[in-house]
C-alpha positions in Angstrom: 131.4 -20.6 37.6 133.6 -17.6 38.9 133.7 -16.6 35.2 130.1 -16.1 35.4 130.0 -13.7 38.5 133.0 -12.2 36.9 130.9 -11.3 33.9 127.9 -10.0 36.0 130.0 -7.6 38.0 131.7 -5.9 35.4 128.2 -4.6 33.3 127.4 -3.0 37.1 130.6 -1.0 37.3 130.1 0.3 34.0 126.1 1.2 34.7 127.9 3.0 38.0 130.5 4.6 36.5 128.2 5.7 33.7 126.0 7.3 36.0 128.7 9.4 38.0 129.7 10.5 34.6 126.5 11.7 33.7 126.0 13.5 37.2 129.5 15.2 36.9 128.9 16.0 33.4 125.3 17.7 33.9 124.0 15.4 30.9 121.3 14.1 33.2 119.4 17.5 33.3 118.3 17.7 29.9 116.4 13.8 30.0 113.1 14.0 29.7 111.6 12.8 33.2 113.6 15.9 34.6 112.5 18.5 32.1 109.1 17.2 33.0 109.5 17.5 36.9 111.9 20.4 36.9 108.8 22.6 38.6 109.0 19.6 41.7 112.8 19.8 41.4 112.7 23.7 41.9 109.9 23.1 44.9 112.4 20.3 46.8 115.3 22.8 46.6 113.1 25.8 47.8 112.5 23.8 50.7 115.8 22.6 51.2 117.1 26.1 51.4 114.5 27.3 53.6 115.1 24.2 56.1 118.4 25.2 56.2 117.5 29.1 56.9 115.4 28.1 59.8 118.1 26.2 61.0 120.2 29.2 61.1 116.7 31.0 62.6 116.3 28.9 65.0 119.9 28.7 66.6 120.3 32.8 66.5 117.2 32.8 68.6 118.6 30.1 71.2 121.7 32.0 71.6 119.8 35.3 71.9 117.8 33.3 74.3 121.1 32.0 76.4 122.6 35.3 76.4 119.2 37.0 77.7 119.2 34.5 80.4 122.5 35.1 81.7 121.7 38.8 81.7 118.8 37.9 83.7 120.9 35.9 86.3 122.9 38.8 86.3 119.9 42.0 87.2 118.7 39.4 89.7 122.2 39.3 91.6 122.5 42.9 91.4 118.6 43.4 92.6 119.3 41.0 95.7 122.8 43.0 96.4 120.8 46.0 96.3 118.2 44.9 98.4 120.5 44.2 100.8 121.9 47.1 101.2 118.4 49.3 101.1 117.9 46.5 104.2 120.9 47.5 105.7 120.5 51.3 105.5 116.8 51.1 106.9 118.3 49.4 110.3 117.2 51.9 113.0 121.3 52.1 114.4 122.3 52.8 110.7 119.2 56.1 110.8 120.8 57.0 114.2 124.4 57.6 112.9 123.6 59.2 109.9 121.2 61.7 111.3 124.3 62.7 113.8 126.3 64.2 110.7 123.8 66.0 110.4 123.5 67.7 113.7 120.0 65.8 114.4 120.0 63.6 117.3 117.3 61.2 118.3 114.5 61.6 120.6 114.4 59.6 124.1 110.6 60.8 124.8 108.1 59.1 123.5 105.4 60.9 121.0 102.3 63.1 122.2 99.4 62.2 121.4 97.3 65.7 120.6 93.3 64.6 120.6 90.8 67.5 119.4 87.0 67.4 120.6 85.6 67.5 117.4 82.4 69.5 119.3 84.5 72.2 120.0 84.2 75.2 118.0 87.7 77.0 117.3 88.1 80.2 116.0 90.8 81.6 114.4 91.3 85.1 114.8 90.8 87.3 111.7 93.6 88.6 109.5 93.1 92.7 110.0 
C-alpha cells in the first residue's frame, strides 16, 4: 500500500515542477487559451496598475491632508495668541499709558452734550 501513495505523489511533483518551469521559462504565453484572452489579460493588468496608482493617489492626498491640518492647528494658536494681545492692548489702563508717551493725558470731565433746536434758523455769515 505505501507503494501506491508513493506512486501517486511523484506524477504531482512532476505536473508542479513542470508548471514552474513553464512559468519561468515564458512557454505558457504562446498556448492558445492565452493568445485568445491576451485582450482580458492586458485589461486585468491595466487595472492592476491603476489600483496601485490610486493607492499611491490616495496616500499623497492623506498626507497633504495631515500636514494641512497641522498647519491649521498652528494659524489657530497664533490667531488666539493674537487675540489676546489685541484684548490686552484695548484695556482702558493699557490706552491710558500709551497716550502719556505721547504727551496726551486723559480727561476727568465727563462729555458735553451739545443739543441744536432744529427750528432755529442759523446763519452763517457770508464769505466777502
Amino acid at each position: 500500500m505505501p507503494r501506491n501513495k508513493a506512486r501517486k505523489e511523484t506524477p504531482k511533483r512532476k505536473g508542479f515542477a513542470r508548471n514552474i518551469n513553464a512559468v519561468l521559462s515564458g512557454k505558457f504565453l504562446t498556448r492558445e487559451y492565452v493568445l485568445s484572452n491576451l485582450g482580458f489579460i492586458f485589461f486585468c493588468v491595466f487595472i492592476m496598475v491603476c489600483y496601485i496608482g490610486y493607492g499611491y493617489f490616495a496616500e499623497k492626498n492623506l498626507k497633504e491632508l495631515a500636514q494641512s491640518e497641522s498647519d491649521l492647528q498652528e494659524l489657530k494658536a497664533r490667531n488666539l495668541s493674537t487675540h489676546a494681545r489685541l484684548e490686552q492692548l484695548k484695556q482702558q489702563s493699557h490706552v491710558a499709558q500709551s497716550i502719556k508717551q505721547l504727551g496726551l493725558f486723559e480727561s476727568t470731565k465727563p462729555p458735553v452734550i451739545l443739543r441744536i433746536d432744529p427750528e432755529v434758523e442759523i446763519n452763517e455769515p457770508a464769505d466777502e
